[in-house]
C-alpha positions as semicolon CSV with decimal commas, in nm:
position;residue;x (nm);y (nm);z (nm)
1;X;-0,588;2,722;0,258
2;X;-0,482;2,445;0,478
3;X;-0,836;2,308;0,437
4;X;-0,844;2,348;0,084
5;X;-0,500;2,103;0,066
6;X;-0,652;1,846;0,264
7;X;-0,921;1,784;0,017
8;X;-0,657;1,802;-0,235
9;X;-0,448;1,513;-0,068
10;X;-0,777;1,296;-0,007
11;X;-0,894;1,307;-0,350
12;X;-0,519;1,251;-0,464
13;X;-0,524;0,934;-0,224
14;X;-0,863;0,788;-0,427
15;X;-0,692;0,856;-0,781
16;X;-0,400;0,674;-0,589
17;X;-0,139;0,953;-0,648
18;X;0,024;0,881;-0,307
19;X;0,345;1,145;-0,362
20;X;0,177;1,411;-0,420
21;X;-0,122;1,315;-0,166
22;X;0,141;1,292;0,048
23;X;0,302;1,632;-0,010
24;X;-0,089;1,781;0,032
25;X;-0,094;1,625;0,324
26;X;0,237;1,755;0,478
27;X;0,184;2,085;0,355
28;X;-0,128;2,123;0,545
29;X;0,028;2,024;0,883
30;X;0,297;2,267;0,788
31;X;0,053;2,563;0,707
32;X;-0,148;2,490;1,006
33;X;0,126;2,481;1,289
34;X;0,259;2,796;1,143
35;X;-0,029;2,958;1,178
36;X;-0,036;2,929;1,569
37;X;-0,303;2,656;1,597
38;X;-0,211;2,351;1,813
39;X;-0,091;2,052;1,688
40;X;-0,349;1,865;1,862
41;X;-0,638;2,017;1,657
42;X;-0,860;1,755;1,434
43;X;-0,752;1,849;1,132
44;X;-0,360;1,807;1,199
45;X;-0,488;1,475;1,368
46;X;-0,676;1,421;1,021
47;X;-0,350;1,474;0,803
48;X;-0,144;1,210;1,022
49;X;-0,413;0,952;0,984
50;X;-0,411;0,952;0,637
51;X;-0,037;0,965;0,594
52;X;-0,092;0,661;0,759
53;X;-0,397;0,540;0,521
54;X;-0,141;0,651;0,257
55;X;0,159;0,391;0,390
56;X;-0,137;0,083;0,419
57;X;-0,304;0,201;0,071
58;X;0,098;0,140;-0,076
59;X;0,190;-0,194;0,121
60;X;0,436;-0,081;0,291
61;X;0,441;-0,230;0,617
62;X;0,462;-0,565;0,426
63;X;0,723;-0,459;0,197
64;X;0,959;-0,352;0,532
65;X;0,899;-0,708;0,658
66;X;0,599;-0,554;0,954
């Protein structure tokens, strides 16, 4: 299932649907700790990188001034 979000969230991020890539995104981190597996697996690593892909893709840093 976890897995199965993450693809959700990346294709979400091409059709630039950023909320609800971002909720995929979350959701999969979420799944996957509670599951037992470490927080330092690649696919948790995976879902933080592209929440941050997700903050560039929207211009935020520039919009905070960064």
């Amino acid at each position: 299932m976890p897995d199965t979000l993450f693809v959700l969230g990346t294709i979400d991020r091409k059709e630039h649907k950023y909320e609800r890539a971002t909720r995929h995104f979350h959701k999969t981190m979420s799944l996957w700790q509670a599951s037992g597996q470490m927080a330092s697996h690649p696919l948790d690593i995976s879902c933080i990188y592209r929440l941050g892909c997700l903050v560039l893709d929207q211009g935020m840093p520039k919009q905070h001034g960064k």
